[in-house]
C-alpha positions in Angstrom: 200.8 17.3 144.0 198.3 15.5 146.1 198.9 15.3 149.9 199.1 11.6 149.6 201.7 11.7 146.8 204.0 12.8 149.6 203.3 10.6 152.3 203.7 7.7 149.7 206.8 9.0 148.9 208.4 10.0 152.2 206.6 6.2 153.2 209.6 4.6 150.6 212.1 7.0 151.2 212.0 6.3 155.5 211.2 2.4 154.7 214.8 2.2 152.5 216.6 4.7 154.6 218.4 1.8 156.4 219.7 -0.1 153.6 221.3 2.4 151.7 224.1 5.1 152.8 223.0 7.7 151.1 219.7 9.7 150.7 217.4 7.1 149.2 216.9 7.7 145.7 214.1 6.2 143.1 216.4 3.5 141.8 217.4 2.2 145.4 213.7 1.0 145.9 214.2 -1.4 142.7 217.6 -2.8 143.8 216.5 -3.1 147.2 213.2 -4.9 145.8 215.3 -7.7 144.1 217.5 -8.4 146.7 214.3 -8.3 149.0 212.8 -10.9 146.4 215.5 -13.0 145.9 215.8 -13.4 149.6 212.3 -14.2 150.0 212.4 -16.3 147.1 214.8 -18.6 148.6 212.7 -19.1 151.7 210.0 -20.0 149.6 211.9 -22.9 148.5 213.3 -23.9 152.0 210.3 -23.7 153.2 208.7 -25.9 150.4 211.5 -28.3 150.7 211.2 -28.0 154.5 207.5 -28.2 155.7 205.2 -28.3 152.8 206.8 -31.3 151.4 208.8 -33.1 154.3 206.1 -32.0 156.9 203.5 -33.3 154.9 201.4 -36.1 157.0 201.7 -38.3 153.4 205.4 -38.0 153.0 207.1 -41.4 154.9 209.0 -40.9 157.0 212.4 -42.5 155.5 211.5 -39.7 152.0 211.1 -36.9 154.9 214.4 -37.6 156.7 216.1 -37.8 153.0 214.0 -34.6 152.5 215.5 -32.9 155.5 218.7 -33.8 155.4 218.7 -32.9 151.6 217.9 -29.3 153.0 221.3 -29.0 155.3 219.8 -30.4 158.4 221.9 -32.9 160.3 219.4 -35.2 161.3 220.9 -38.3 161.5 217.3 -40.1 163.0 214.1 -40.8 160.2 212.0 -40.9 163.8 210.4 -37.2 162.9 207.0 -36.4 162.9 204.7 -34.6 160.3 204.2 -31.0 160.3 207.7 -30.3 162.0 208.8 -27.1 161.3 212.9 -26.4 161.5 213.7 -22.9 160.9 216.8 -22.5 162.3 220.2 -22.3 160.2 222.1 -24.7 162.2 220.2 -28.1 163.6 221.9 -31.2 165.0 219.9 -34.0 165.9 221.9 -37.4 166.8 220.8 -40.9 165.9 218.2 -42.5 168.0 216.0 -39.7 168.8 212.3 -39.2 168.4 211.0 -35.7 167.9 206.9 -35.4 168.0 204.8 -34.3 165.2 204.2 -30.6 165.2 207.0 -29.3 166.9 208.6 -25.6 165.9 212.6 -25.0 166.0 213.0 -21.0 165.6 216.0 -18.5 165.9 219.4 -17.6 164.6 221.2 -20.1 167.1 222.1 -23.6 166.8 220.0 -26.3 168.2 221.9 -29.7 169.4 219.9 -32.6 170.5 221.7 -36.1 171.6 221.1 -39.6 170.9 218.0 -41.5 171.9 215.9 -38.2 173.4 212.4 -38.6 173.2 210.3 -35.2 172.7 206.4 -35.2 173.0 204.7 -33.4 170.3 204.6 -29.5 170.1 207.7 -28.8 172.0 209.0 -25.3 170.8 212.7 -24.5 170.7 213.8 -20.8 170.6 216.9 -19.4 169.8 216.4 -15.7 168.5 216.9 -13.0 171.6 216.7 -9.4 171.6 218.8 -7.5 173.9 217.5 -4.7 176.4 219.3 -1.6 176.7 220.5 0.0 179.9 217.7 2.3 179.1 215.0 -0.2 178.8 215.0 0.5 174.8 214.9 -3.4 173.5 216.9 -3.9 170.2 215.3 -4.4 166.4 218.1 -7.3 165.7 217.7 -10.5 167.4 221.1 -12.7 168.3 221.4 -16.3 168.2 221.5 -18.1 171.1 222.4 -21.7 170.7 219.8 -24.8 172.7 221.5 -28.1 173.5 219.9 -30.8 174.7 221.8 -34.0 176.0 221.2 -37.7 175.5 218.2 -39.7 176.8 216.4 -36.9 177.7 212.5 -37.3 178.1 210.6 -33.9 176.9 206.7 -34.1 177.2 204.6 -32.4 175.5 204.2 -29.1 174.9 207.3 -28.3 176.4 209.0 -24.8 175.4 212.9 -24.3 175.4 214.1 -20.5 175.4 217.2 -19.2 174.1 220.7 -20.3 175.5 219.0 -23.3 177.7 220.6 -26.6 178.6 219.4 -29.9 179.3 222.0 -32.6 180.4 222.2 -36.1 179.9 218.5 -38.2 181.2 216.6 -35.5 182.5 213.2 -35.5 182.6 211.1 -32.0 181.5 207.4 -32.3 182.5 204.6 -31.8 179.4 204.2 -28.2 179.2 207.8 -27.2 181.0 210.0 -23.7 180.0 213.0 -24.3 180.3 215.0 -21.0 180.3 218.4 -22.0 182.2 220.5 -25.4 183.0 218.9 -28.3 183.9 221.5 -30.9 185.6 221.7 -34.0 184.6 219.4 -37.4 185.8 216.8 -34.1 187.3 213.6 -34.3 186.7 212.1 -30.7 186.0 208.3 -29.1 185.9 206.4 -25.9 185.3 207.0 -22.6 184.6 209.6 -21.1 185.0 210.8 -25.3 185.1 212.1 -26.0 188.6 213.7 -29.3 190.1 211.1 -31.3 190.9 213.6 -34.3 192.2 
């Protein structure tokens, strides 16, 4: 046996090692492989459905809200740009709204938007976070944390929302804000960190 027969197969055997109880055998690589594709296979077509098609800049926007909402999303607003990608398993956006083209909606948690909120374009919303240890170790598995945004907010451009922040009712978030905690409502907030401005 060649050196490198081994390391290929102590490579499979420490890759499967945390989906199976057991010591991994040949046969766990193939059942592991088609729930792996049929997992991936799945997010192909979401993400078909989801960006490729309804993101496209020659989809209207009336076939990419049917699109969308065809996919799960609550969206109950056809004012979404092109190349918006949502991929995030719960997303609630209320009628009224305008979301800019380009924009990204990541994580495990949910993301709540209210009625008549205007965001710029390439605002990012996070919701995946990764807890650190006592020891300082930070954790493989990310936990949702949920974004909420209220009504009539104003969101410029470029603005970046991380997990577990708020936005009441008509604040203002200057272009190119983070938001990582509360902001109150009628504020207007700026920079990063984003801080009350007035």
């Amino acid at each position: 046996m060649k050196p490198e027969d081994g390391n290929r197969r102590f490579a499979w055997r420490t890759m499967l090692a945390p989906y199976t109880k057991h010591e991994p055998e040949p046969s766990d690589l193939l059942r592991v492989g088609m729930s792996w594709t049929r997992r991936d296979i799945g997010e192909a077509g979401r993400h078909l459905l989801r960006f490729t098609i309804a993101g496209s800049v020659l989809t209207p926007r009336f076939v990419r809200w049917w699109l969308f909402r065809l996919a799960g999303l609550a969206i109950d607003t056809p004012n979404v740009g092109d190349h918006c990608a949502f991929r995030v398993p719960n997303l609630t956006v209320k009628a009224g709204t305008l979301i800019g083209p380009y924009s990204f909606f990541e994580g495990l948690g949910a993301v709540e938007i209210g009625k008549d909120t205007l965001m710029g374009p390439r605002v990012v919303i996070l919701t995946s976070h990764h807890q650190v240890a006592p020891d300082g170790t930070v954790s493989s598995e990310p936990e949702g944390r949920p974004v909420i945004i209220g009504d009539r907010v104003w969101v410029g451009a470029g603005c970046t929302f991380v997990p577990g922040a708020v936005v009441e009712d008509e604040c203002v978030i200057g272009a190119g804000a983070v938001v990582t905690g509360r902001c109150l409502r009628g504020g207007f907030y700026a920079g990063v960190p984003a801080r009350w401005i007035f």
